[in-house]
MIPASE-17511 format. One line per field, with one value per residue (C-alpha): residue number from 1; residue in one letter; chain; x, y, z. Coordinates in Angstrom, 2 decimals. Layout:
N
resi: NUM | ...
resn: a | ...
chain: A | ...
x: X | ...
y: Y | ...
z: Z | ...
% end
This chain:
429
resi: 1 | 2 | 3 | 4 | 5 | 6 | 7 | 8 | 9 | 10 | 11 | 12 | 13 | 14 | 15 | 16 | 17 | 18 | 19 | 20 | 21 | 22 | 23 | 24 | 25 | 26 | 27 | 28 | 29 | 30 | 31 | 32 | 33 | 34 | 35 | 36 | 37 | 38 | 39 | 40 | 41 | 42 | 43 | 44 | 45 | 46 | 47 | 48 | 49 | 50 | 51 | 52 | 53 | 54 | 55 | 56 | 57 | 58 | 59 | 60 | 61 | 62 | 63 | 64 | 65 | 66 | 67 | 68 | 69 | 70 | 71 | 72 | 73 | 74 | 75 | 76 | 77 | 78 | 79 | 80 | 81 | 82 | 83 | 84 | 85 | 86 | 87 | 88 | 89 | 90 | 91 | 92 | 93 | 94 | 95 | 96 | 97 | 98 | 99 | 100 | 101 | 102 | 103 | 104 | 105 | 106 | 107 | 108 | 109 | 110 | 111 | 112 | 113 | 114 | 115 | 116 | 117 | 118 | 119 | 120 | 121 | 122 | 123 | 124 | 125 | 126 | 127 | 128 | 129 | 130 | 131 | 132 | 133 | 134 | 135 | 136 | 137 | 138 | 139 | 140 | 141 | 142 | 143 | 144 | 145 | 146 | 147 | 148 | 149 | 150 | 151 | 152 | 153 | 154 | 155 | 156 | 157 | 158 | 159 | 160 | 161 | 162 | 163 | 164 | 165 | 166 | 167 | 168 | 169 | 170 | 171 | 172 | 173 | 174 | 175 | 176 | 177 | 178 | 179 | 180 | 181 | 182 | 183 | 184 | 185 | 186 | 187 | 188 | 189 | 190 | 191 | 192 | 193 | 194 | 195 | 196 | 197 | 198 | 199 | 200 | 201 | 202 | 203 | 204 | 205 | 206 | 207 | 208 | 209 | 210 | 211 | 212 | 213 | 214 | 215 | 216 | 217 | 218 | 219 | 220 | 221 | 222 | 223 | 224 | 225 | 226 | 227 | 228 | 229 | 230 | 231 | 232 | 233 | 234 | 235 | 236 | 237 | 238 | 239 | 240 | 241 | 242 | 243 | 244 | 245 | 246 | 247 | 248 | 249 | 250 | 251 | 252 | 253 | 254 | 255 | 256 | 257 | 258 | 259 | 260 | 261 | 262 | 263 | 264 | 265 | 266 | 267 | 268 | 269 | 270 | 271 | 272 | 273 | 274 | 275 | 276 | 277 | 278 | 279 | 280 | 281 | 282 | 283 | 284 | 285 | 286 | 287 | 288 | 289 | 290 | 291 | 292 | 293 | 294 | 295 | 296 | 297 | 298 | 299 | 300 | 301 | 302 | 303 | 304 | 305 | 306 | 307 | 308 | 309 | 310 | 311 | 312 | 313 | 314 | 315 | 316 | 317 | 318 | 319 | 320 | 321 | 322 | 323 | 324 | 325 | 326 | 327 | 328 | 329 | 330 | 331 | 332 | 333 | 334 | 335 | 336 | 337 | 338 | 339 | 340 | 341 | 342 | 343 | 344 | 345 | 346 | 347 | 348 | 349 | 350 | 351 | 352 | 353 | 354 | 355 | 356 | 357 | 358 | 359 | 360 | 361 | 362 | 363 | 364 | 365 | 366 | 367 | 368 | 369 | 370 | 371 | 372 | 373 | 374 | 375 | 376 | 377 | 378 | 379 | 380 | 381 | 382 | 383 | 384 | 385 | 386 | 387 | 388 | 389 | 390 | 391 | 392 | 393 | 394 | 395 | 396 | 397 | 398 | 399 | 400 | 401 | 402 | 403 | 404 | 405 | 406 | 407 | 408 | 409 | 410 | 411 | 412 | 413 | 414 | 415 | 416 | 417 | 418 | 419 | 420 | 421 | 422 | 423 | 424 | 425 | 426 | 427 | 428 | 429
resn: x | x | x | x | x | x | x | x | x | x | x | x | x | x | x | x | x | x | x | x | x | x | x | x | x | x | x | x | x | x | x | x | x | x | x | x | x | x | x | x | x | x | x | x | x | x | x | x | x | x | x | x | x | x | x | x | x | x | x | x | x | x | x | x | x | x | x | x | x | x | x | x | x | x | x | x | x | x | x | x | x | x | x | x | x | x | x | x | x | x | x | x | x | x | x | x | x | x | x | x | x | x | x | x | x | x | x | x | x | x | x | x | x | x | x | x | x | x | x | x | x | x | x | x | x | x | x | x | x | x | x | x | x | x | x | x | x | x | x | x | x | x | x | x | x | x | x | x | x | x | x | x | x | x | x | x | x | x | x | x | x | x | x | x | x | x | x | x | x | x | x | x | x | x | x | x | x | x | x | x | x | x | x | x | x | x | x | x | x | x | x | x | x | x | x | x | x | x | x | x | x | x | x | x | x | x | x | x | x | x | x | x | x | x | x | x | x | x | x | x | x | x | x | x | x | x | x | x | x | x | x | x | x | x | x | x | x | x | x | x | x | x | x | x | x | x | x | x | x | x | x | x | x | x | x | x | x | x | x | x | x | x | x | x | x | x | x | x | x | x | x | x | x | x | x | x | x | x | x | x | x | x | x | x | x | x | x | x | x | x | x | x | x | x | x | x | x | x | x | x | x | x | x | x | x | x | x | x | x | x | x | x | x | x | x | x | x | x | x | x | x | x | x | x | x | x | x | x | x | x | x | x | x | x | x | x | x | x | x | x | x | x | x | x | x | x | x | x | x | x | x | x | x | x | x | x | x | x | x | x | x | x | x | x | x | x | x | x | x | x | x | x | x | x | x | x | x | x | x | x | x | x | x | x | x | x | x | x | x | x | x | x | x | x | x | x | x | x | x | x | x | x | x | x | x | x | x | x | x | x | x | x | x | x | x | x | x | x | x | x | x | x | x | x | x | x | x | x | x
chain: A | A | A | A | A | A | A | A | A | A | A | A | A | A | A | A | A | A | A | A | A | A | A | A | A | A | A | A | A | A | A | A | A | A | A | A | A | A | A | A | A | A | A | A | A | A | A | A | A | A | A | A | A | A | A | A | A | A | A | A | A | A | A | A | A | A | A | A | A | A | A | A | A | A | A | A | A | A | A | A | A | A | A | A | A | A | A | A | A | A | A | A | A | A | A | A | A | A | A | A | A | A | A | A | A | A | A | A | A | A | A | A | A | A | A | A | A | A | A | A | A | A | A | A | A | A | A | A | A | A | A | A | A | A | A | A | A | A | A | A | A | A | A | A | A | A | A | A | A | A | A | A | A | A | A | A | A | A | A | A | A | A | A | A | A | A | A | A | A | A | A | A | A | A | A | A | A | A | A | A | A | A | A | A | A | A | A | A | A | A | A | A | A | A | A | A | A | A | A | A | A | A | A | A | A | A | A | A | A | A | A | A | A | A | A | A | A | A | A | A | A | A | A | A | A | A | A | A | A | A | A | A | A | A | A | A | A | A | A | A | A | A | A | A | A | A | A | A | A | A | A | A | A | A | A | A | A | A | A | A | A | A | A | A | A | A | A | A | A | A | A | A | A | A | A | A | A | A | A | A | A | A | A | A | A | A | A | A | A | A | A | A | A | A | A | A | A | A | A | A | A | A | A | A | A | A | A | A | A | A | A | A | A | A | A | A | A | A | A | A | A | A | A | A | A | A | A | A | A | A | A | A | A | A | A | A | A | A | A | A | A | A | A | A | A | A | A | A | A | A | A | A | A | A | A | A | A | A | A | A | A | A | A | A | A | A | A | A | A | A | A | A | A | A | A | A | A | A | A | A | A | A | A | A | A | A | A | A | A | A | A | A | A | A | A | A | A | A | A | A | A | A | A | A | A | A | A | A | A | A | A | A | A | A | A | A | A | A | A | A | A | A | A | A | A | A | A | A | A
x: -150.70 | -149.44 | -152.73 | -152.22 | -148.26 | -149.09 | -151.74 | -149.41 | -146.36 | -148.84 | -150.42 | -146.41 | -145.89 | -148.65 | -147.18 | -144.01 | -145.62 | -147.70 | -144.82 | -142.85 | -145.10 | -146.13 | -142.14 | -141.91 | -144.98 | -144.17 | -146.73 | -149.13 | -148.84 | -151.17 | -149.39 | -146.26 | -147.78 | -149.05 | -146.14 | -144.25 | -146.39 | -145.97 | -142.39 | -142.15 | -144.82 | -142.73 | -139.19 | -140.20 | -142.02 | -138.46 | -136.70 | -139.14 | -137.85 | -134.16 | -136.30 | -136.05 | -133.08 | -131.00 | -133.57 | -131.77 | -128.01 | -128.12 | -129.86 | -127.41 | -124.31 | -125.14 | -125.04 | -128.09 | -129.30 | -129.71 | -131.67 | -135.19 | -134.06 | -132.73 | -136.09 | -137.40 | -135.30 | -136.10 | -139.59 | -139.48 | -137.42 | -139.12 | -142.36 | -140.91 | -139.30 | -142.05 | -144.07 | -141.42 | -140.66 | -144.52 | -144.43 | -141.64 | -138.97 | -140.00 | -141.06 | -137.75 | -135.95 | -138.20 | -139.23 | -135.53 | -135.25 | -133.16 | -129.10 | -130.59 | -130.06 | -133.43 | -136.98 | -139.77 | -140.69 | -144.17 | -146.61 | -146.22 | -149.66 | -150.50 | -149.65 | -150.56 | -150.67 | -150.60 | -147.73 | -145.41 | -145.52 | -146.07 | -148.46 | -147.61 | -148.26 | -146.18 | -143.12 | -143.56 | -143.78 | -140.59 | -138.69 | -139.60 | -138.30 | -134.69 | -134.89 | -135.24 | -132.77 | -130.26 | -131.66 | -131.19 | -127.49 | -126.74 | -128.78 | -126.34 | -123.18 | -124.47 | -126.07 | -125.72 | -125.15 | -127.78 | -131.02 | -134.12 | -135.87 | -133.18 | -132.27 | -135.97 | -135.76 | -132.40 | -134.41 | -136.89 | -133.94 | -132.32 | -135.68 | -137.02 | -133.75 | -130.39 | -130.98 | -133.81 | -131.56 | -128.18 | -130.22 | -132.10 | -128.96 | -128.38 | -132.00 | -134.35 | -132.32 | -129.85 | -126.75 | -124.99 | -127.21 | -126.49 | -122.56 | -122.50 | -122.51 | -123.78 | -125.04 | -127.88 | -128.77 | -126.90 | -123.86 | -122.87 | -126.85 | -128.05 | -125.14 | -122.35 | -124.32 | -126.19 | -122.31 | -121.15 | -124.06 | -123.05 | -119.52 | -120.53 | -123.38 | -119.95 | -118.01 | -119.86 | -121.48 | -117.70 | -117.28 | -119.00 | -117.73 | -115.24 | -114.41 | -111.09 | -108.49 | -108.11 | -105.78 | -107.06 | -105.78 | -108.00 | -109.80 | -110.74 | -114.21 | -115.25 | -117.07 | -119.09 | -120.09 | -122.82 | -125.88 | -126.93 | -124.86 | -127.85 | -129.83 | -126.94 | -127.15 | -130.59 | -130.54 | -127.73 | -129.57 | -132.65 | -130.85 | -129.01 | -132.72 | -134.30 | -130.93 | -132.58 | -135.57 | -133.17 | -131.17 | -133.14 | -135.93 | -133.88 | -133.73 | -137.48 | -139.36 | -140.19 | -142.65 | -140.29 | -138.17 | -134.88 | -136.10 | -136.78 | -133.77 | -131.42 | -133.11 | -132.53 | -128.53 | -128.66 | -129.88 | -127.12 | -124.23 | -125.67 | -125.95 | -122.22 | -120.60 | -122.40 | -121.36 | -117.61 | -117.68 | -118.19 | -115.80 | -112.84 | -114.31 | -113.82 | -110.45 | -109.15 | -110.00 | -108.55 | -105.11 | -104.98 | -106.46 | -106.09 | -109.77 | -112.69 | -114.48 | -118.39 | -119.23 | -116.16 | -117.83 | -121.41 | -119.85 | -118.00 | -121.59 | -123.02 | -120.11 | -120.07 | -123.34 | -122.71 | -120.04 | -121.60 | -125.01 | -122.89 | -122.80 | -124.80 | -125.44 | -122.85 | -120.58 | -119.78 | -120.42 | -116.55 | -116.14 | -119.24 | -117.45 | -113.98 | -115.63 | -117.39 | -114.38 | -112.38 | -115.56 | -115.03 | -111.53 | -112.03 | -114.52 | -111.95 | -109.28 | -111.36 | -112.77 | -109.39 | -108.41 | -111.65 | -110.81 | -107.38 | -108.39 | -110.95 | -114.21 | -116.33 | -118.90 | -121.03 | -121.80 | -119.56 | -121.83 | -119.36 | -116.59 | -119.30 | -121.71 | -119.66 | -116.15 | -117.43 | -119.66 | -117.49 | -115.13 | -117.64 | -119.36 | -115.25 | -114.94 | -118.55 | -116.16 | -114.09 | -117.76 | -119.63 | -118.01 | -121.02 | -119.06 | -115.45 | -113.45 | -113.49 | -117.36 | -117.54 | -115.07 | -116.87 | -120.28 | -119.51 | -117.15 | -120.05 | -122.30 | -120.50 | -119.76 | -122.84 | -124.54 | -121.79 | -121.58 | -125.43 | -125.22 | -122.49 | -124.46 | -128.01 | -126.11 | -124.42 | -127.71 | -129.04 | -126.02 | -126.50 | -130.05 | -132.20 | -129.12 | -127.71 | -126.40 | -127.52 | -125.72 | -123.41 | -125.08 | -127.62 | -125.33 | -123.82 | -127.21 | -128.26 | -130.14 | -133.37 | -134.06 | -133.24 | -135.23 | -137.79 | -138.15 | -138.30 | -136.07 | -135.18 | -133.29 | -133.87 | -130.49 | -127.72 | -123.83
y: -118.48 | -117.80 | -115.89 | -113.99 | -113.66 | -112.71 | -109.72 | -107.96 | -107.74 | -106.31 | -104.05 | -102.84 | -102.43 | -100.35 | -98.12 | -97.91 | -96.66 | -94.14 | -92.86 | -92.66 | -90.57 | -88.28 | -87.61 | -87.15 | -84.89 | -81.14 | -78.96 | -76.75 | -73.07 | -72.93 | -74.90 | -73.06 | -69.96 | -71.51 | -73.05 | -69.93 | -67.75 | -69.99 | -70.07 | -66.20 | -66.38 | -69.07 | -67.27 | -63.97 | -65.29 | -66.37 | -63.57 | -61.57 | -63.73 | -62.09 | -59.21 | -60.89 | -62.21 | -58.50 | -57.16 | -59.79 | -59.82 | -55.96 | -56.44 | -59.14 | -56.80 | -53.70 | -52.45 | -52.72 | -49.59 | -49.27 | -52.40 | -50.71 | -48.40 | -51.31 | -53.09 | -49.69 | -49.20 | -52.34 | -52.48 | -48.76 | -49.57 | -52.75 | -51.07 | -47.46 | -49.47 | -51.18 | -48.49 | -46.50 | -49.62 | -49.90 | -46.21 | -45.45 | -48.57 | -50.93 | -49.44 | -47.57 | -51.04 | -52.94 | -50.36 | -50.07 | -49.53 | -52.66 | -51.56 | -48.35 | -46.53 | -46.27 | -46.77 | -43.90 | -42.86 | -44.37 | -46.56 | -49.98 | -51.26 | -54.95 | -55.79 | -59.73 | -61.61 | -65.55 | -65.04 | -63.54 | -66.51 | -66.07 | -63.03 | -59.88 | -59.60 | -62.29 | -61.30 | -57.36 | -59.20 | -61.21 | -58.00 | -55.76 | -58.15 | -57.25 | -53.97 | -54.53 | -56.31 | -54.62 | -51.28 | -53.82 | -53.96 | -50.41 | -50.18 | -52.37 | -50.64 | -47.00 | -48.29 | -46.60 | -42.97 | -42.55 | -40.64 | -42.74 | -40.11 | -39.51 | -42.91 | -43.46 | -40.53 | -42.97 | -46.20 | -44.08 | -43.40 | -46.13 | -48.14 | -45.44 | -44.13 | -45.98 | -49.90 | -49.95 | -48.08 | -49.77 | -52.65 | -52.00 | -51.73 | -55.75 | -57.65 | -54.67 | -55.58 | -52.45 | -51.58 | -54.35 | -56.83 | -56.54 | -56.02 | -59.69 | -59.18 | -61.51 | -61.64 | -64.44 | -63.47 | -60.28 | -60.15 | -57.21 | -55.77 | -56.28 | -56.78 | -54.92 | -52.18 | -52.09 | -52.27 | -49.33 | -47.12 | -48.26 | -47.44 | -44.11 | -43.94 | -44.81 | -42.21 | -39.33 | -40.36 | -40.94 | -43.11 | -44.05 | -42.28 | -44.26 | -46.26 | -45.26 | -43.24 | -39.30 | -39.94 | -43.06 | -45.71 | -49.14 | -49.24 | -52.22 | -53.44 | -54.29 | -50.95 | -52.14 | -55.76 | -56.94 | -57.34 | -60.47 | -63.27 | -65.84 | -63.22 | -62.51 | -66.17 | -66.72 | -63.80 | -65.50 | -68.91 | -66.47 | -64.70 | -68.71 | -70.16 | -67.27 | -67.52 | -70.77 | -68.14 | -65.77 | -67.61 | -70.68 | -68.41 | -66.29 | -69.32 | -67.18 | -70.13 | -73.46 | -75.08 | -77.29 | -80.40 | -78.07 | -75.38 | -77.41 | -79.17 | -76.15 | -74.83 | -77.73 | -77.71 | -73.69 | -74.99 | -76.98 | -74.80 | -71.83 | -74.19 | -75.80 | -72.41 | -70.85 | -74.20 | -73.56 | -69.81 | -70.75 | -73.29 | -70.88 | -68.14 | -70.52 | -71.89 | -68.14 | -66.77 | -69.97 | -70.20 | -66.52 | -65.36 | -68.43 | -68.42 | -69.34 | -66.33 | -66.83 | -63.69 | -64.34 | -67.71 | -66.21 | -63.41 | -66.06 | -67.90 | -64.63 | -63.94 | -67.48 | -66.99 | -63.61 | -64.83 | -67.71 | -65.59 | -63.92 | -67.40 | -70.63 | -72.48 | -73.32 | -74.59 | -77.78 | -78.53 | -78.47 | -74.93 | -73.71 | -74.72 | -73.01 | -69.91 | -69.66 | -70.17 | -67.81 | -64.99 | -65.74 | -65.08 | -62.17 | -60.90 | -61.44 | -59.88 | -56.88 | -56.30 | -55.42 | -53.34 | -51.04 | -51.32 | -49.83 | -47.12 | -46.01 | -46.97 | -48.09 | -50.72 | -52.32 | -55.40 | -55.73 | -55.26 | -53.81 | -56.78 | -59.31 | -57.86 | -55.48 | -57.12 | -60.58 | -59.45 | -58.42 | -61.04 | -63.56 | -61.40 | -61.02 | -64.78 | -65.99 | -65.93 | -69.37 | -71.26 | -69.21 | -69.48 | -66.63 | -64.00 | -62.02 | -61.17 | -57.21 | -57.46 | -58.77 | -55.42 | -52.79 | -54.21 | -54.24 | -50.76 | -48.84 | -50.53 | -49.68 | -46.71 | -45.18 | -46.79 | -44.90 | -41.88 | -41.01 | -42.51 | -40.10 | -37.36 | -38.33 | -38.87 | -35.44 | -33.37 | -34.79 | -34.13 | -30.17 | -29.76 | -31.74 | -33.45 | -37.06 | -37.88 | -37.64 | -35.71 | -36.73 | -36.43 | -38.46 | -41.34 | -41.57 | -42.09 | -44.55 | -44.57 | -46.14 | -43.37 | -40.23 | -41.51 | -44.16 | -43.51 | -47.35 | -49.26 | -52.89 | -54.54 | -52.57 | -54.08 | -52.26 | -52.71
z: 59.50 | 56.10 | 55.24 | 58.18 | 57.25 | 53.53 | 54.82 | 57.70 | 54.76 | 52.27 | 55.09 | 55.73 | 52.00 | 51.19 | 54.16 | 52.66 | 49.45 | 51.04 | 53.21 | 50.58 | 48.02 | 50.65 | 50.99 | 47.23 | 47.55 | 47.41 | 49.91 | 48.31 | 47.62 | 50.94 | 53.11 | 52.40 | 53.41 | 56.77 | 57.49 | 56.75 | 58.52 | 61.62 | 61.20 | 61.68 | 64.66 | 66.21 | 65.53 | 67.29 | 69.87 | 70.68 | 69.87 | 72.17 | 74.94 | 74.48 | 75.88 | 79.31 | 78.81 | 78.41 | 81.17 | 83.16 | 82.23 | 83.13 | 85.82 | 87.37 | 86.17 | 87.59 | 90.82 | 93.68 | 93.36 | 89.78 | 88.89 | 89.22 | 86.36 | 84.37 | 84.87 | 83.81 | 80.37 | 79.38 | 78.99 | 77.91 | 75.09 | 74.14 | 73.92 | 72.13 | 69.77 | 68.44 | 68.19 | 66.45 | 64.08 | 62.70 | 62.31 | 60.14 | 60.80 | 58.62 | 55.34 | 55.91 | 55.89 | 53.64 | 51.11 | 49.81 | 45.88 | 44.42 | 45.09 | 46.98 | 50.42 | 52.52 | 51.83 | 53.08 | 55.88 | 56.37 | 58.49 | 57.98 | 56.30 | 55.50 | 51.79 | 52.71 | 49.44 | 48.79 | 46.57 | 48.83 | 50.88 | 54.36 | 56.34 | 56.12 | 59.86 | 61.01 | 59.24 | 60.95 | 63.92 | 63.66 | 62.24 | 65.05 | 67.53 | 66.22 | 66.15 | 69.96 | 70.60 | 68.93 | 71.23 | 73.75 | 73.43 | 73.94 | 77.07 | 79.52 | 78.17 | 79.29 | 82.65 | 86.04 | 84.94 | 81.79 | 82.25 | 81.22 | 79.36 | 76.76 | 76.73 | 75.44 | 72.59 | 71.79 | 71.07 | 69.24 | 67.08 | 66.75 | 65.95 | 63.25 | 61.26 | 62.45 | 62.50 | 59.93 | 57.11 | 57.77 | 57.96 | 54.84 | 52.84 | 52.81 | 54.21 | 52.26 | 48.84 | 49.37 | 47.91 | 50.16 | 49.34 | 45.82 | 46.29 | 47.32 | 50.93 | 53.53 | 57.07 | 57.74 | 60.44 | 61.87 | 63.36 | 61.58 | 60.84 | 64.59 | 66.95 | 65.92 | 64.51 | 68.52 | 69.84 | 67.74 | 68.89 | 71.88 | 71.86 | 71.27 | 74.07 | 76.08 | 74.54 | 75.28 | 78.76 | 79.99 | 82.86 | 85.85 | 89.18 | 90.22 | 87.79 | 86.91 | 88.91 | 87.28 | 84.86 | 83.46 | 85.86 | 86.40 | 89.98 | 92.06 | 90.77 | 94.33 | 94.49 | 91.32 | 92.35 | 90.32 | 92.22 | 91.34 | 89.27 | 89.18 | 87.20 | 85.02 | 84.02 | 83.69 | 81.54 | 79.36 | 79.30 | 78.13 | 75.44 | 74.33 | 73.81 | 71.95 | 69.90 | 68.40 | 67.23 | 66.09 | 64.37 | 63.12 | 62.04 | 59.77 | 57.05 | 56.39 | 55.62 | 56.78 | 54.04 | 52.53 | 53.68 | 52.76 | 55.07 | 57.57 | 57.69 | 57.17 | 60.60 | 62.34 | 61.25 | 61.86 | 65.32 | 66.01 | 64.92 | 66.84 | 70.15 | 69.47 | 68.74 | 72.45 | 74.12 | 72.32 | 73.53 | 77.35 | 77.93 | 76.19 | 78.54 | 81.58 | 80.16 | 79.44 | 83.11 | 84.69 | 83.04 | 83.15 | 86.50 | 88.41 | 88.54 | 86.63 | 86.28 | 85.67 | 84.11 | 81.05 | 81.00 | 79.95 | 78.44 | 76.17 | 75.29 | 74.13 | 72.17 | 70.33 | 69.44 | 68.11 | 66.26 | 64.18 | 63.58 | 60.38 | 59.15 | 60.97 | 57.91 | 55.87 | 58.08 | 59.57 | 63.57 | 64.07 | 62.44 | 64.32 | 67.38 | 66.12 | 65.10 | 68.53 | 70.19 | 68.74 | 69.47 | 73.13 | 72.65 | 70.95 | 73.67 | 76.93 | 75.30 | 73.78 | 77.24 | 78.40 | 75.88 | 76.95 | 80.58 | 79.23 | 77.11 | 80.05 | 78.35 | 81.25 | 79.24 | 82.39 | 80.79 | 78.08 | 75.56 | 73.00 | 72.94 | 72.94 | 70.34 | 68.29 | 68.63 | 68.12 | 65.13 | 63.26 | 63.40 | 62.87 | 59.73 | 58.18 | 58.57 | 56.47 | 52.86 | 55.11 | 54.38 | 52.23 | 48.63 | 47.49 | 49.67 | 49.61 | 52.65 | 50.85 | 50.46 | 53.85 | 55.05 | 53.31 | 54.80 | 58.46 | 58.20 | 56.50 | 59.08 | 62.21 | 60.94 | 60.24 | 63.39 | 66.05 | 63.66 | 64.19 | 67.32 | 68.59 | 66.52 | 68.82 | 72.23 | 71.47 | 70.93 | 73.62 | 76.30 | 75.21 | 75.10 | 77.37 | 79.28 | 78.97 | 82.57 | 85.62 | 88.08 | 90.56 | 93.77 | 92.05 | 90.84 | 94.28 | 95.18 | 92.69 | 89.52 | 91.22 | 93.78 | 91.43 | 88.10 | 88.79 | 92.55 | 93.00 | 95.24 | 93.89 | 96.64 | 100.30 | 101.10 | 99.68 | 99.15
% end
């Protein structure tokens, strides 16, 4: 028995010793690469679901008989802008001279080397899924009264000039990036850069017929019922799990136990501060309105998460939770304020991914010692500003040459009949 009692402790010992150097062990060049390489592959697989996810929040949002053309948009976009990004996007982005303003205008080719860490081909892949998504964003804002066609030439810019040079300026080693500015993993660079290209889509389209009374007045929003609020939250529940990709994935590596562990904290923070931003939305409407209102409440998740992207790192669950809060706060409240000025945003896009953004990029310096609030400032105003400046400048064009909206016999009849010819629902309100 002691025999027996000697050999199982020696047996556990000699596990202890061999868990313990392979802990102490640091992975090989190789291994880095592959778990790297995965890590990208993994994170926009993710992202790629956020596809679905926006196809479905604007689906839910808008009316009945414009959800073919939603449908339509969205895989339109997702497939121009990818084409559009490997053309000229990313070396644009990524071929950025140290403090410069743009890189060239040229195909993406694989420069795959064992010393840059990870494939070449993964990390395109995990790049282009931004640039979608922040196309994405202006799509639901300019629903309902938007021709496809244009819209399309839109995402072709926004993938090949706007995003990928604003975007340059900080993660291509731009003039932001080496001004001390910081944005992980874009709340400033992807969603409020998408929500001031959308403000401007807004801007120039005007209003939906309707909307708001001649000189300005709010309308009931009965005639604009969304068409289906389970799709609007499976959408939202889409957009919170690829959040994990977009997020998590951003640390840009995986191949070491710091990596690993820093995307599994990012993880956390991002799914506290969404969690944070939905209960305020359903607290808001209910002490407000009397009701709890389900589209603040996902509206209020999507804002959290917006809000923490800036920044889901550094800080501690509690501030995650704060910081999402307070996006959701900032969301309601800017959604009135639109509403009030008579910008008709369908889906809210521009509170919840501009408004939200920027708060939660101005706040990083609160966890983030390496930042300043005025670095922080200067970063999202040049980024806002030059994403709705060339924004306005491309919807513009396009209203006097080839026509932006449709007309108004064909909005009374619905987006799905007069551009895809589709019907999506044959019941209608």
């Amino acid at each position: 028995m002691k025999k027996l009692t000697f050999i199982f402790l020696g047996c556990i010992f000699a596990i202890f010793l061999n868990v313990n150097s392979f802990a102490q062990t640091t992975m090989s060049q190789e291994g880095q690469y592959i778990f790297n390489s995965l890590g990208f592959y993994i994170g926009g697989v993710l992202v790629a679901f956020m596809a679905a996810g926006f196809c479905m929040l604007e689906s839910g949002l808008v009316t009945t008989k414009s959800v073919s053309t939603i449908a339509a948009k969205n895989i339109g976009k997702f497939a121009i802008c990818s084409l559009i990004f490997f053309l000229v996007g990313y070396n644009l982005a990524y071929g950025v001279p140290e403090g410069g303003f743009m890189g060239s205008f040229s195909i993406w080719t694989d420069t795959t080397d064992a010393e840059t860490g990870y494939s070449g081909y993964s990390d395109w892949f995990f790049q282009t899924m931004f640039v979608c998504a922040t196309a994405s964003i202006v799509s639901g804002a300019v629903a309902e009264r938007i021709k496809i066609w244009p819209f399309f030439i839109f995402a072709a810019i926004m993938a090949g000039v706007i995003y990928p040079i604003s975007m340059g300026w900080q993660w291509g080693g731009g003039w932001l990036a080496t001004s001390g500015f910081s944005d992980f993993a874009g709340s400033t660079l992807v969603h409020a850069c998408g929500g001031a290209a959308a403000l401007a889509g807004v801007i120039v389209l005007g209003a939906r017929e309707g909307r708001f009374g001649r000189r300005g007045e709010k309308r009931s929003m009965q005639p604009f019922a969304a068409s289906s609020i389970p799709l609007v939250t499976l959408g939202t529940f889409l957009l919170w799990f690829g959040w994990f990709g977009f997020n998590g994935f951003s640390q840009l590596a995986m191949g070491t136990f710091d990596d690993v562990n820093a995307i599994s904290k990012i993880a956390v923070n991002t799914h506290l501060a969404g969690a944070a931003g939905t209960v305020t939305g359903a607290a808001l409407t209910r002490l407000i309105g009397g009701k709890t209102d389900i589209v603040m409440m996902l509206n209020g998740a999507l804002a959290g998460l917006v809000a923490i992207t800036a920044e889901p790192l550094t800080p501690g669950p509690i501030t995650a939770m704060i910081i999402g809060s307070i996006g959701a706060v900032i969301m309601y409240y800017g959604t009135k304020l639109l509403e009030n000025l008579g910008l008709d945003d369908v889906v809210g896009a521009i509170p919840v991914h501009m408004f939200a953004g920027i708060f939660g990029t101005l706040v990083v310096p609160l966890t983030n010692a390496d930042t300043s609030f005025g670095t922080q400032f200067i970063g999202v105003i040049s980024v806002c500003v030059f994403s709705f400046a060339l924004s306005w400048i491309t919807f513009s064009t396009l209203k006097s040459t080839v026509g932006l909206r449709i007309s108004r016999a064909a909005e009374k009849q619905g987006t799905d009949k007069a551009e895809v010819g589709v019907i999506a629902y044959s019941i209608r309100d």
